[in-house]
C-alpha positions as CSV (number, residue, x, y, z in Angstrom):
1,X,1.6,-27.7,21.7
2,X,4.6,-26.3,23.2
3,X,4.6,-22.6,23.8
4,X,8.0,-21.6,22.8
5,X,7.2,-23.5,19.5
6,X,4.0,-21.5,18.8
7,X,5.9,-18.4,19.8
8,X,8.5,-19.3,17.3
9,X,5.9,-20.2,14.7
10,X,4.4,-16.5,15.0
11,X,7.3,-15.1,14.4
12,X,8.0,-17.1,11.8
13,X,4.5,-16.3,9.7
14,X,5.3,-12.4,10.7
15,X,8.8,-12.3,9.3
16,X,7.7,-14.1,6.5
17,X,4.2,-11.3,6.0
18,X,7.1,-8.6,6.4
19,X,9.4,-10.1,3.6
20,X,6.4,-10.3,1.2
21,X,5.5,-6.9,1.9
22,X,9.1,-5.6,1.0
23,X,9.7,-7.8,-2.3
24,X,6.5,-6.6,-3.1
25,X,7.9,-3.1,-2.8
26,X,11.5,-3.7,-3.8
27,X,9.5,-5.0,-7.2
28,X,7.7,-1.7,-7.8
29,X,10.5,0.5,-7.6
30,X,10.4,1.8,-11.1
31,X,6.4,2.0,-11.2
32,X,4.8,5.2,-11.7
33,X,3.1,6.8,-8.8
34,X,3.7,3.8,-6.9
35,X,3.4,4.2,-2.8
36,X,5.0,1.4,-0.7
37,X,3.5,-1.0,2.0
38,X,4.6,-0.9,5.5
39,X,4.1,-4.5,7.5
40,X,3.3,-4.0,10.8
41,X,2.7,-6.4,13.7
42,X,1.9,-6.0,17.2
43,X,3.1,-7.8,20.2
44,X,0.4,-11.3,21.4
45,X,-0.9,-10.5,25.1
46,X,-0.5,-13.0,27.9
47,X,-3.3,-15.9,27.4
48,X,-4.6,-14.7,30.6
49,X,-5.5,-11.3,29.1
50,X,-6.1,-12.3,25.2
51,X,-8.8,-14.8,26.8
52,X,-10.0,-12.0,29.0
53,X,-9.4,-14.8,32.1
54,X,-8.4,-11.9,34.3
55,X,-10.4,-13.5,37.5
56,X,-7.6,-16.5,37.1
57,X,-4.1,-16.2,39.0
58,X,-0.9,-15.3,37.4
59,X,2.6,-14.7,37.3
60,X,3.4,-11.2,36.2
61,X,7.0,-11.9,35.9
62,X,6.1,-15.1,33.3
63,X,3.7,-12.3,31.6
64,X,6.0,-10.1,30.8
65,X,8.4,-12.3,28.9
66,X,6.1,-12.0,25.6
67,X,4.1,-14.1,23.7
68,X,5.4,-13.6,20.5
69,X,3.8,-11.2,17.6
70,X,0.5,-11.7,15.5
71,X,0.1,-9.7,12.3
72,X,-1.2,-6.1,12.0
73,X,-3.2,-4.7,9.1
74,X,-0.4,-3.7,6.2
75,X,-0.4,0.1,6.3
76,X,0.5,2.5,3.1
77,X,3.1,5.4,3.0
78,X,1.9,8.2,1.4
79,X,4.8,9.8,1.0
80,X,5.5,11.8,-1.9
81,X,8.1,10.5,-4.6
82,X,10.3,12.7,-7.0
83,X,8.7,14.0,-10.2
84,X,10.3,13.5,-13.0
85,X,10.1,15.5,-16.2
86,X,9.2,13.6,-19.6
87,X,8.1,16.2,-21.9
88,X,5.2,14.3,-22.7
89,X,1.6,16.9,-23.0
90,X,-0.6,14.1,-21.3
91,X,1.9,13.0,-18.9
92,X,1.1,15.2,-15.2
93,X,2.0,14.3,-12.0
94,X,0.6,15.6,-8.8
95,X,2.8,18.2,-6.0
96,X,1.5,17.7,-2.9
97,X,-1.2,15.6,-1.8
98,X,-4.3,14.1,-3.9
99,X,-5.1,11.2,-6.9
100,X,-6.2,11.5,-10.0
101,X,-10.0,9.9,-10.1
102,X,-10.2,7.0,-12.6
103,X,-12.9,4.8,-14.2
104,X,-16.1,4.4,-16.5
105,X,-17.7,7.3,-14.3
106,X,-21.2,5.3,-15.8
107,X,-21.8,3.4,-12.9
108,X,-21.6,5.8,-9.6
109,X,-19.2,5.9,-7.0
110,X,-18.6,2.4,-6.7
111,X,-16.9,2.0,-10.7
112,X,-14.5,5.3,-9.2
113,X,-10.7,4.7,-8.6
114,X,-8.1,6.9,-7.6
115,X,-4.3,6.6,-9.0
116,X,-0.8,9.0,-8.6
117,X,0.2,7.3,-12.1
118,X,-0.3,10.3,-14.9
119,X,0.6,9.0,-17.9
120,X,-2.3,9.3,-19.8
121,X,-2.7,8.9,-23.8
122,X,-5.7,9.9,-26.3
123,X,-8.0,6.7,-26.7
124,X,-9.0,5.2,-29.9
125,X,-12.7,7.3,-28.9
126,X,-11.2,10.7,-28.0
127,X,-11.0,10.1,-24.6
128,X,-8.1,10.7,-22.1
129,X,-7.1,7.4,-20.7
130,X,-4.4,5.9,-18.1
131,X,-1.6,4.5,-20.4
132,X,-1.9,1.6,-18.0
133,X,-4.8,-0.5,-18.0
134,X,-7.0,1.8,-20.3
135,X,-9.2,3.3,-17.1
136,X,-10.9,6.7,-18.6
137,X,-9.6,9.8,-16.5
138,X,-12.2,11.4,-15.0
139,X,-13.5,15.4,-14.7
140,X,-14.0,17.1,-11.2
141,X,-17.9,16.0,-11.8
142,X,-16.8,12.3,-12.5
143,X,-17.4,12.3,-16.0
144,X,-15.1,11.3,-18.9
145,X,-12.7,14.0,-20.4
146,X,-13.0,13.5,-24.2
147,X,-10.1,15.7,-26.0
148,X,-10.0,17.1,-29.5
149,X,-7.1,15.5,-31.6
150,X,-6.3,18.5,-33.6
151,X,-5.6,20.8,-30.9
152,X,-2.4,20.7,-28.5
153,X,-3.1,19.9,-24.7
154,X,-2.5,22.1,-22.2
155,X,-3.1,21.3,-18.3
156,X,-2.8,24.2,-15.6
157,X,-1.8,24.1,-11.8
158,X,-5.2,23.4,-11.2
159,X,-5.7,20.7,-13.1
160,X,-8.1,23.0,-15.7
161,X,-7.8,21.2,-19.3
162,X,-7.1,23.8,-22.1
163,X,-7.3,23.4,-26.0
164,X,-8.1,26.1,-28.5
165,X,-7.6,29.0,-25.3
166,X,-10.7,27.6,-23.6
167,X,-11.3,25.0,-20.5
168,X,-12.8,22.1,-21.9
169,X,-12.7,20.3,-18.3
170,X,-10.8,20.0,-15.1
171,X,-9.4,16.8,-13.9
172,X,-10.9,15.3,-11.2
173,X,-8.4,15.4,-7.9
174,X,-9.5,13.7,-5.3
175,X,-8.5,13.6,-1.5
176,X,-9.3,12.0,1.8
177,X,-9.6,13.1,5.5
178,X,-8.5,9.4,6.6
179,X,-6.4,7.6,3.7
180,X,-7.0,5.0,5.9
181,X,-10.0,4.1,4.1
182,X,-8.1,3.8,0.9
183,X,-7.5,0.1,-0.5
184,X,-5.3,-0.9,-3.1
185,X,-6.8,-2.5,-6.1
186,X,-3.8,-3.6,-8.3
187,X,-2.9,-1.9,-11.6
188,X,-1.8,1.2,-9.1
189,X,-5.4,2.0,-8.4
190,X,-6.9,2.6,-5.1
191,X,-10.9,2.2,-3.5
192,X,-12.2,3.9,-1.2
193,X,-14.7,2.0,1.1
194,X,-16.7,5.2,2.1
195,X,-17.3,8.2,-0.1
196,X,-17.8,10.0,3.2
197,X,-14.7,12.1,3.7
198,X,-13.5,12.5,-0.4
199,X,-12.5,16.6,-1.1
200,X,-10.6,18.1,-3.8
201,X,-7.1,17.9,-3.2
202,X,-5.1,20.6,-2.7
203,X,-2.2,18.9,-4.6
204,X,-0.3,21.1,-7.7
205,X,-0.9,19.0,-11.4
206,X,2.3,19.7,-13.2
207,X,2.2,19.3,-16.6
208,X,5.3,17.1,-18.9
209,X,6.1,14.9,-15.8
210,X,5.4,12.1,-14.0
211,X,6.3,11.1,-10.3
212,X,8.4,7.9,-9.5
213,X,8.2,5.4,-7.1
214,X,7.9,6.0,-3.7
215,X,10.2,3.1,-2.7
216,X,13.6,3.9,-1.7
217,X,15.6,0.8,-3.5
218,X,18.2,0.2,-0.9
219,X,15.7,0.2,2.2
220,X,13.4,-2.3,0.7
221,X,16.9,-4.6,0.3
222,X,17.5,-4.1,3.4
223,X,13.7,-4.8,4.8
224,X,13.4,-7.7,3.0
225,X,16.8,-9.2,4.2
226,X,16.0,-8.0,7.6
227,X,12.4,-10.0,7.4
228,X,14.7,-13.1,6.3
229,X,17.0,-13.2,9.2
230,X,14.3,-12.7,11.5
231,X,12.4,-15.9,9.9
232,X,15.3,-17.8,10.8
233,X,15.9,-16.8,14.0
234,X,12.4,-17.8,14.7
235,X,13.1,-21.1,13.0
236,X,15.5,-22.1,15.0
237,X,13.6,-21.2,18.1
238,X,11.3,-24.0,16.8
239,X,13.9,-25.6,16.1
240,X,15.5,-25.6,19.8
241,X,12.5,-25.8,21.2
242,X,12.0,-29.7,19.3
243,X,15.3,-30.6,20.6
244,X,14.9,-29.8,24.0
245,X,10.9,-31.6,23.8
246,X,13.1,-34.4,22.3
247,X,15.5,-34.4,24.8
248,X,13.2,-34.6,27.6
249,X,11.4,-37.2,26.3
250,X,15.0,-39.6,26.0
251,X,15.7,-38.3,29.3
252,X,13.0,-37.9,31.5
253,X,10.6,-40.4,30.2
254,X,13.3,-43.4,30.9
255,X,12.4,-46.2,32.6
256,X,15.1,-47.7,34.7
């Protein structure tokens, strides 16, 4: 295949990874607790050096030019988004850093999940639950937090649970010395692949709010436009690089 065109067609699937990424994020914008994607990619080596070939001769001038871009593993921002106040006694947010833990709690470490969304309601049982998707909140032992209906909720700094002037639990808050081993999991929860590494976060639960989105609305436009010119600049790259191929073969490949 011609190199320009398979330099053209990695930039193409790139820009087009990137756009996803950003209408991805540009969707979310009003979802609780939600933290956006970054797409990253990272420039292709030479042949010479992706194929380790380094005992071969080359041309470090020809090197230098590029070989276009393969895709890098999305990354997520962590960064913290405004809280907003609902008045709502089972809605809390999280200053700072941490997640909530999430899940059954019955079947160990690999049933837990860990969300920024606080907007959790009494279940039909007794139990507090995530408003979204029904996933039982969990204590700072990983157990469910059942609440007593008849008594008003109230949720301290520290995340200790209070009804009738006495802790009845403390929610679970979770952190990691590398997020990087976070995953996202869809329905704003995230996995963790390793245990290893999980403390109590030192994050602030305030009580009556919730925190938005993450995603600035007028970046992710732009990102997501940005990722669309850069597709078709790379298409027609391809698409110069078939009409000089074409052209050479008219031309060159003549026979008088």
């Amino acid at each position: 295949m011609n190199y320009g065109y398979a330099i053209g067609a990695s930039g193409v699937l790139a820009a087009m990874h990137r756009q996803d990424v950003a209408a991805n994020n540009l969707a979310n914008i009003n979802t609780v607790g939600f933290k956006l994607d970054v797409g990253a990619t990272v420039p292709r080596e030479a042949s010479r050096v992706e194929d380790h070939l380094f005992h071969l001769p080359s041309n470090k001038l020809l090197e230098r030019l590029g070989a276009g871009v393969l895709l890098a593993p999305t990354r997520t921002s962590f960064k913290q988004g405004a809280l907003q106040t609902t008045g709502n006694e089972l809605d809390v947010a999280i200053r700072g850093d941490g997640f909530f833990v999430v899940g059954s709690g019955r079947d160990g470490p690999q049933d837990v999940r860990f969300t920024r969304d606080g907007r959790f309601v009494r279940g039909r049982d007794g139990y507090l639950v995530m408003a979204a998707g029904g996933a039982q909140v969990l204590d700072d032992n990983d157990r469910p937090i059942r609440l007593d209906p008849r008594q008003k909720v109230v949720i301290d700094g520290d995340g200790s649970v209070i009804q009738g002037g006495r802790e009845i639990a403390r929610l679970g808050l979770a952190d990691f010395a590398d997020r990087r081993t976070l995953r996202k999991q869809g329905d704003n929860l995230f996995a963790a692949s390793s245990a290893a590494g999980r403390v109590r976060a030192a994050g602030q639960v305030v009580q009556h709010a919730v925190e938005n989105s993450a995603v600035d609305p007028v970046a992710a436009m732009m990102a997501v436009q940005d990722a669309a010119n850069a597709a078709s600049a790379s298409l027609r790259m391809m698409q110069m690089h078939d009409e000089l191929a074409g052209r050479a073969i008219s031309s060159l490949g003549r026979v008088n």
